[in-house]
BATI-393602 format. One line per 2 residues: number of its first residue (from 1); their letters; for each residue x, y, z of N, C-alpha, C. Coordinates in steps of 0.05 Angstrom, whole numbers, padded with zeros to 5 digits, m for minus. Layout:
N
NUM) A) X/Y/Z/X/Y/Z/X/Y/Z | ...
// end
This chain:
110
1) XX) 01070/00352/m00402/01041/00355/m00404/01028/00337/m00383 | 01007/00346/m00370/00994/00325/m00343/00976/00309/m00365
3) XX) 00974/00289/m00345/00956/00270/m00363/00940/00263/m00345 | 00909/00257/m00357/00890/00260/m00340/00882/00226/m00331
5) XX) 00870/00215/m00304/00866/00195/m00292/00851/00191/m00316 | 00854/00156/m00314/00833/00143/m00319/00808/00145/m00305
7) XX) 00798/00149/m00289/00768/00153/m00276/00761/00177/m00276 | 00774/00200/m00289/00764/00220/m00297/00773/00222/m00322
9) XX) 00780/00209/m00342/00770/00203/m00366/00747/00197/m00372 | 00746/00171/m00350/00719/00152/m00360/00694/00170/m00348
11) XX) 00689/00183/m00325/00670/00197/m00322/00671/00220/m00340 | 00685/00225/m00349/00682/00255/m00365/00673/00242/m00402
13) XX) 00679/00217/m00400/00661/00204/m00426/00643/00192/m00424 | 00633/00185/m00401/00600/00176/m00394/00590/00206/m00396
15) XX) 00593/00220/m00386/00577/00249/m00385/00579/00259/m00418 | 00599/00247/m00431/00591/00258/m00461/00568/00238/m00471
17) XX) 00574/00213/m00473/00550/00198/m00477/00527/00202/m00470 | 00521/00214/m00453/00490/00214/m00435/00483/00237/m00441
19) XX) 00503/00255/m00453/00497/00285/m00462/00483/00271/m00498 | 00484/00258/m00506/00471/00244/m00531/00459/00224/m00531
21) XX) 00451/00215/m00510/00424/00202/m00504/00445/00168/m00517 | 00462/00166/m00503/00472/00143/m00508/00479/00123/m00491
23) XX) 00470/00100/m00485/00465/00089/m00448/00498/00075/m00452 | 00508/00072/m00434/00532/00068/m00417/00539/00063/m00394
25) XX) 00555/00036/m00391/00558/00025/m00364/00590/00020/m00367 | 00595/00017/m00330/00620/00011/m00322/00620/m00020/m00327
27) XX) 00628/m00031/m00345/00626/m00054/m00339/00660/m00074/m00315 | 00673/m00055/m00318/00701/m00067/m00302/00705/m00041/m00296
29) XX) 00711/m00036/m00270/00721/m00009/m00261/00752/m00022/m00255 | 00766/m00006/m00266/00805/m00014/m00264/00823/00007/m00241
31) XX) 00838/00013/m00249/00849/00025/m00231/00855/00060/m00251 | 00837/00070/m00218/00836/00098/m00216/00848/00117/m00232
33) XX) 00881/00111/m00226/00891/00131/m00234/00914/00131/m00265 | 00917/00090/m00276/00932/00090/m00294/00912/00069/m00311
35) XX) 00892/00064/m00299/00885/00034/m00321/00882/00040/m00343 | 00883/00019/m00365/00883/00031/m00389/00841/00024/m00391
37) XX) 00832/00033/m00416/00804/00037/m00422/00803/00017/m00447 | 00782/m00001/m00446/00771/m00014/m00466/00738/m00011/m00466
39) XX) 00737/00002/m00497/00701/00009/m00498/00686/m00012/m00516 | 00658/m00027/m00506/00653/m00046/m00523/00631/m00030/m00527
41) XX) 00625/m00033/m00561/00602/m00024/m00578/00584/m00048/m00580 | 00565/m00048/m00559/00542/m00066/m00571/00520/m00064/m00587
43) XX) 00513/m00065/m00613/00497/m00054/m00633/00463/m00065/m00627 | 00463/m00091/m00601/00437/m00094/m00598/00423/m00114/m00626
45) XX) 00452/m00124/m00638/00427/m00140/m00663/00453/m00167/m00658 | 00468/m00173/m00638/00484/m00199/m00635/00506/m00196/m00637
47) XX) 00517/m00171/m00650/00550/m00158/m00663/00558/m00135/m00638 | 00577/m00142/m00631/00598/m00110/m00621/00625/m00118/m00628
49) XX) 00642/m00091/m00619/00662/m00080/m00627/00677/m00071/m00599 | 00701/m00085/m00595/00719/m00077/m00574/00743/m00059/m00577
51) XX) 00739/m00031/m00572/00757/m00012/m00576/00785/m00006/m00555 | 00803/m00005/m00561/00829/00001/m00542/00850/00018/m00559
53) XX) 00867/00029/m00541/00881/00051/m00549/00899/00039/m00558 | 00909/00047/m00575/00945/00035/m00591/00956/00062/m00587
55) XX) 00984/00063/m00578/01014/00082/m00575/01030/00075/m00599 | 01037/00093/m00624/01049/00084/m00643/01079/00099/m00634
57) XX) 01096/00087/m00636/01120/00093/m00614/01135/00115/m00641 | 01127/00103/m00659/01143/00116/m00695/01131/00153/m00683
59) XX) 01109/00154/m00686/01095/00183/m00693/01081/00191/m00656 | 01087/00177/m00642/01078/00188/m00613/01048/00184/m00614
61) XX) 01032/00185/m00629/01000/00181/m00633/00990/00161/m00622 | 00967/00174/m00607/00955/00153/m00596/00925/00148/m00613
63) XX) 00906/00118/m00609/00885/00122/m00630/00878/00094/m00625 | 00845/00101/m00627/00838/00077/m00624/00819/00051/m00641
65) XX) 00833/00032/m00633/00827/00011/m00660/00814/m00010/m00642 | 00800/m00025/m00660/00781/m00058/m00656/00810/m00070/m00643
67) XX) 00798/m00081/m00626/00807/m00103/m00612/00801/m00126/m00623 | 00773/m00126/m00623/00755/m00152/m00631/00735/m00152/m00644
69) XX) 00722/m00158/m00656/00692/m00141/m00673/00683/m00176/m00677 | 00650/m00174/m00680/00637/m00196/m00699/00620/m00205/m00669
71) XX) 00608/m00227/m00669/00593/m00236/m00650/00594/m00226/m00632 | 00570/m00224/m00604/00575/m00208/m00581/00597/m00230/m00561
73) XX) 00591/m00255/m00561/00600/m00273/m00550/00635/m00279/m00555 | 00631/m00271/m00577/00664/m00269/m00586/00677/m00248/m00574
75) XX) 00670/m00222/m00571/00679/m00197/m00562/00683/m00198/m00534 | 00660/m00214/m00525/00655/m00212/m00502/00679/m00237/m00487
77) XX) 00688/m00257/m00499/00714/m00274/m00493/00740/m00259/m00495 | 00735/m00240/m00521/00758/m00223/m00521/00761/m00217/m00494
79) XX) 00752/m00201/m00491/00755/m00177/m00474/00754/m00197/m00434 | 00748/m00211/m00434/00753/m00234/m00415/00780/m00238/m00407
81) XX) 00794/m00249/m00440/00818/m00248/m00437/00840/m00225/m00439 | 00828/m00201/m00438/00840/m00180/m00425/00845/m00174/m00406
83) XX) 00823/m00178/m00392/00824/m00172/m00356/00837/m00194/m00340 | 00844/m00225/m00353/00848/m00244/m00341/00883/m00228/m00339
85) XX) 00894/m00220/m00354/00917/m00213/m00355/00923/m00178/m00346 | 00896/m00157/m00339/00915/m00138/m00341/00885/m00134/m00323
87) XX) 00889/m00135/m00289/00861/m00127/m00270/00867/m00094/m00268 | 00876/m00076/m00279/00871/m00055/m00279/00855/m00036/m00299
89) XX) 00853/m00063/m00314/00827/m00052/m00341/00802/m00049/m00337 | 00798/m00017/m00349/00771/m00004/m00343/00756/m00020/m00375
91) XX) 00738/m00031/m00373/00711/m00037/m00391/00686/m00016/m00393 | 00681/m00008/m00410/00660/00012/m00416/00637/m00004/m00434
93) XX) 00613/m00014/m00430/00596/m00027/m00448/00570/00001/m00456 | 00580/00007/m00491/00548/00021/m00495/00540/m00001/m00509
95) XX) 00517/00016/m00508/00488/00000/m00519/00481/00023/m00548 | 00484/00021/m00567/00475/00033/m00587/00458/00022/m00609
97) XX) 00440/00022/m00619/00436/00009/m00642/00458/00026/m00673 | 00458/00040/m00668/00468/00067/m00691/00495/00066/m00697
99) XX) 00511/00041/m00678/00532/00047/m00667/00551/00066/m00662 | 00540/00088/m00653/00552/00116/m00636/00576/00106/m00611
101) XX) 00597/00113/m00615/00615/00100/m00591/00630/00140/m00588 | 00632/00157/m00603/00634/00180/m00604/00677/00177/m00608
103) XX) 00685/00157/m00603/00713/00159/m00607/00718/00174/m00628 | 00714/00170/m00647/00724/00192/m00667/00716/00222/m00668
105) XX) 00707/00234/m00651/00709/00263/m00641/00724/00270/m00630 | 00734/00296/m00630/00741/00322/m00617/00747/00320/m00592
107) XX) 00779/00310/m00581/00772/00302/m00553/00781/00274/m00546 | 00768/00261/m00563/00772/00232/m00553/00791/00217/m00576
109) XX) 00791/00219/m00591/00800/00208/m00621/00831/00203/m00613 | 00843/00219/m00601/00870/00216/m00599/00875/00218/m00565
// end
């Protein structure tokens, strides 16, 4: 099965976002064609949520879970010390109050 770049993942999930009126930035552009994707939910009231993919090696499934959740400042160290160790990581920052990150749809969920 081909598997699709990371930078046409991530543009083809900014265009779903913006298709629902949901603002979205590159915050770390990684590499093109293998980086992996971390999405931070910022809710806009001091709290987000750092999303990344887990590979369950048992059932082949892929899916994605908190990294980090609770203060923005906390999330935001998380995810610091992600990139200090892996410069091919793409960062995605929305801005939601509603917290809409759309991962659990059709598409993206797995």
């Amino acid at each position: 099965m081909a598997r699709l770049t990371a930078e046409f993942w991530v543009h083809a999930y900014l265009a779903r976002l913006r298709l629902m009126n949901i603002p979205a930035y590159v915050m770390a552009h990684g590499d093109d064609t293998a980086g992996a994707v971390l999405i931070k939910l910022n809710t806009l009231d001091g709290q987000a949520v750092a999303y990344h993919r887990e590979y369950d090696l048992m059932s082949g499934e892929r899916s994605w879970t908190a990294l980090a959740s609770g203060r923005e400042s906390e999330v935001d160290a998380a995810i610091t010390r992600q990139c200090s160790f892996d410069p091919d990581l793409w960062v995605i920052e929305i801005e939601d109050r509603k917290g809409r990150h759309l991962l659990d749809q059709d598409g993206l969920k797995q």
